[in-house]
C-alpha positions in Angstrom: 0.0 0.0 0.0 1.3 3.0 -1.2 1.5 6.3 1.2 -0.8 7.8 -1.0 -3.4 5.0 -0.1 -3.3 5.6 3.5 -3.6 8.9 3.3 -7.3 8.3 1.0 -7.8 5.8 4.2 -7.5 8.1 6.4 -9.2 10.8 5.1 -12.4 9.1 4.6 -12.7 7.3 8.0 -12.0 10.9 9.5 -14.3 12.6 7.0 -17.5 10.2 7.7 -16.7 10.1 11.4 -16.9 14.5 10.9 -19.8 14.5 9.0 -21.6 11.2 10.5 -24.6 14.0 11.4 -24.7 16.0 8.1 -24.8 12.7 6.1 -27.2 10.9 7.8 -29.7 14.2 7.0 -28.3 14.3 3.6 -28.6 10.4 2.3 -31.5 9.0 4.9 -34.2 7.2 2.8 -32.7 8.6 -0.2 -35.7 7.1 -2.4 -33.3 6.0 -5.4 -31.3 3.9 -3.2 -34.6 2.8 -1.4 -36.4 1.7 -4.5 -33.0 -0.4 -5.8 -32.4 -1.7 -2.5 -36.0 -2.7 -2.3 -36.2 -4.3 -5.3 -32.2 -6.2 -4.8 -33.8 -7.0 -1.1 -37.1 -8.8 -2.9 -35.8 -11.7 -3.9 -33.8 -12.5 -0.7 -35.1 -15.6 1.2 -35.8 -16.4 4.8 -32.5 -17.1 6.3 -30.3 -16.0 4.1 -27.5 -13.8 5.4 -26.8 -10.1 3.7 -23.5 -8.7 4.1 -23.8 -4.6 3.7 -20.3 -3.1 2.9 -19.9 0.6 3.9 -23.2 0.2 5.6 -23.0 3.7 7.0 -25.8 4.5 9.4 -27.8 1.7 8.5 -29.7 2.8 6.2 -31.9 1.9 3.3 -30.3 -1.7 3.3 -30.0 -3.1 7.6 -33.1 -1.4 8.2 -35.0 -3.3 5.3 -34.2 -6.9 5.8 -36.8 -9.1 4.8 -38.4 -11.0 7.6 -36.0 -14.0 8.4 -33.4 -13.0 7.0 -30.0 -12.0 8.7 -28.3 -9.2 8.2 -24.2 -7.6 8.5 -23.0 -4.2 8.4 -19.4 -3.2 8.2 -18.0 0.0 8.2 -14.8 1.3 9.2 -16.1 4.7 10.5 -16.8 4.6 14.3 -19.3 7.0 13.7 -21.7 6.3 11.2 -21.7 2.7 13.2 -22.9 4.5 16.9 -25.8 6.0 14.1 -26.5 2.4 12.8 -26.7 0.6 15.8 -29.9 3.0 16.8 -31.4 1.8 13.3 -31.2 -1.8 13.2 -30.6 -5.0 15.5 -28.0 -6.3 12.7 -25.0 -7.5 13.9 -22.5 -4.3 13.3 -18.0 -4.2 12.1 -15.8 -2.2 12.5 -13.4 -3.1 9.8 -11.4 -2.5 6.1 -13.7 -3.7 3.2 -10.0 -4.2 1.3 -9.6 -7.2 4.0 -13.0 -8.9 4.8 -12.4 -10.3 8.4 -15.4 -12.8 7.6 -15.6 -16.7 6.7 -15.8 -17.8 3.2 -19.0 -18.5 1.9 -20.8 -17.0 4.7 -23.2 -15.1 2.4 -25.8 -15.3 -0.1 -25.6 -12.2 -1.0 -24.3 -8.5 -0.7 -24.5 -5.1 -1.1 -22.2 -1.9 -1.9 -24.0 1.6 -1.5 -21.4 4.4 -2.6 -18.7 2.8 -0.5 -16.4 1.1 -3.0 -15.9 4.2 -4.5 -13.9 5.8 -1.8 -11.1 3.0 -1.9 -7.7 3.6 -4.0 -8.2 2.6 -7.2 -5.9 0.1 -7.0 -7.5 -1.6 -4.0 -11.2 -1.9 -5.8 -9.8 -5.6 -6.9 -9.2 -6.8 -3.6 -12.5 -5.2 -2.2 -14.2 -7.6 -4.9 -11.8 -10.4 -4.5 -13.3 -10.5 -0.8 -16.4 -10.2 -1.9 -16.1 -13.3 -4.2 -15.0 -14.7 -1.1 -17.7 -14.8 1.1 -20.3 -15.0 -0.6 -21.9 -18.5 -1.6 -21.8 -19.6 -5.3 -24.5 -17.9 -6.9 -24.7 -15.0 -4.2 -25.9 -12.0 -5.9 -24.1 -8.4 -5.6 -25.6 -4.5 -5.5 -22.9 -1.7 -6.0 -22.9 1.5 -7.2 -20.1 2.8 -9.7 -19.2 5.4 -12.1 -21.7 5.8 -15.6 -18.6 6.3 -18.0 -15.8 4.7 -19.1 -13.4 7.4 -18.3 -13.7 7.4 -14.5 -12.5 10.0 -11.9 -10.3 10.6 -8.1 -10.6 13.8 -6.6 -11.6 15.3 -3.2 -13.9 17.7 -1.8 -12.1 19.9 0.8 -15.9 20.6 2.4 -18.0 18.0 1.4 -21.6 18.7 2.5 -20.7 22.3 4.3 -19.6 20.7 7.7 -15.5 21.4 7.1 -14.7 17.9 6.2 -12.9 16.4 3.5 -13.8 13.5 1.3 -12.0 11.7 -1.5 -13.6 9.0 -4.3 -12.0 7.2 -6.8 -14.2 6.2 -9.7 -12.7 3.6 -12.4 -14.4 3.8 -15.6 -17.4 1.4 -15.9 -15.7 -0.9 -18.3 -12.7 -1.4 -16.1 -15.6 -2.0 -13.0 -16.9 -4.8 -14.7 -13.6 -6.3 -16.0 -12.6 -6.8 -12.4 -16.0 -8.0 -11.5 -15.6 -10.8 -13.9 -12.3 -11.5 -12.7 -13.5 -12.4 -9.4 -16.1 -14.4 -10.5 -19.0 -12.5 -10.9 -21.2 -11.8 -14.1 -23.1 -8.7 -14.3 -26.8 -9.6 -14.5 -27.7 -5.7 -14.3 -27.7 -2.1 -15.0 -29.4 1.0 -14.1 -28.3 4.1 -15.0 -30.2 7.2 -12.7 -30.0 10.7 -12.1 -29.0 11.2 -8.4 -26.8 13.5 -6.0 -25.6 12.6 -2.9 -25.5 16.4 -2.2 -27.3 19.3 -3.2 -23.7 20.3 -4.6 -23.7 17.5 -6.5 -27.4 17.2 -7.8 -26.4 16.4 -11.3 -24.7 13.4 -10.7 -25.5 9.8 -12.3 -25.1 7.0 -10.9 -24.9 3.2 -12.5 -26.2 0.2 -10.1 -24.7 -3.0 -10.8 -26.3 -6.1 -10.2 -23.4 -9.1 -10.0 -24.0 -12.8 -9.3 -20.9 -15.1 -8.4 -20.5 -17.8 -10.7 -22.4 -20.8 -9.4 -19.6 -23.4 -10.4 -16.9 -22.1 -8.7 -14.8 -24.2 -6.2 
């Protein structure tokens, strides 16, 4: 991991544990996310498990579990977890998506709410490496990602007017999917909407991508 990398790392787990408050008001029951979610969340069964990676404060995917079914948050801001744990009775992490501390095929399925997106570029294979990981054969993925194929890393020096600085790294779409495949998974589907996480950001689209793991993996 490159200086550089822990640097981003840092700078997000500070900037959501600043801003754990002005986010929650920004992104709670955000209804694009909710109608996704809802529909991802449809076709989970009783008992199966759902992991939720970057689960913030809970919301719109711990707080929606279908009846019987179990699910996981894990964040690695300290923050938005306190917020979560007043939203849902799921059993809560405090850890690096880049290094799932989980059991292989523990899931049978998982989700990825604008949380990828703020690891080093380089990292994003690892994050779905893991993810490959523990989920069963034939576990089903929900992430969000960039629309184009030219991507984008920057930071906002006062992302949603609290004084706190966030950082994203966006591959292009193409390259999203060419490292979903190469963990296994096959992109089943997209949905392109119009969505800002911020009224600074308003204009913003976003691309959902459904993944399932290949059922015939080892």
């Amino acid at each position: 991991m490159t200086d550089d990398d822990r640097r981003q790392r840092a700078a997000v787990r500070d900037g959501y544990d600043a801003m754990a408050d002005d986010y929650v008001a920004e992104r709670e029951d955000d209804p694009t996310d909710v109608a996704v979610v809802e529909s991802f969340l449809a076709d989970v069964d009783a008992g199966a498990r759902v992991l939720d990676v970057g689960c913030g404060q809970g919301s719109p995917v711990l707080d929606r579990m279908p009846a019987g079914a179990d699910g996981v948050g894990l964040d690695f801001s300290a923050a938005q977890l306190a917020h979560a744990r007043g939203r849902t009775d799921a059993a809560l992490l405090r850890a690096d998506m880049t290094s799932l501390p989980l059991a292989s095929d523990a899931f049978d399925a998982a989700t990825a709410l604008h949380s990828v997106i703020h690891v080093p570029t380089a990292e994003h294979p690892a994050v779905f490496d893991g993810l490959a990981r523990v989920l069963r054969p034939g576990g089903r993925l929900l992430l969000t990602a960039a629309v184009d194929d030219e991507g984008w890393a920057g930071a906002n020096d006062d992302w949603l007017g609290g004084g706190a600085r966030m950082e994203w790294s966006f591959p292009g779409r193409t390259t999203t999917e060419s490292q979903l495949r190469d963990a296994g998974f096959r992109v089943a589907a997209e949905r392109v909407v119009d969505e800002g996480v911020s009224d600074a950001d308003e204009d913003a689209e976003w691309l959902y991508l459904t993944a399932e793991l290949d059922g015939s993996r080892e």
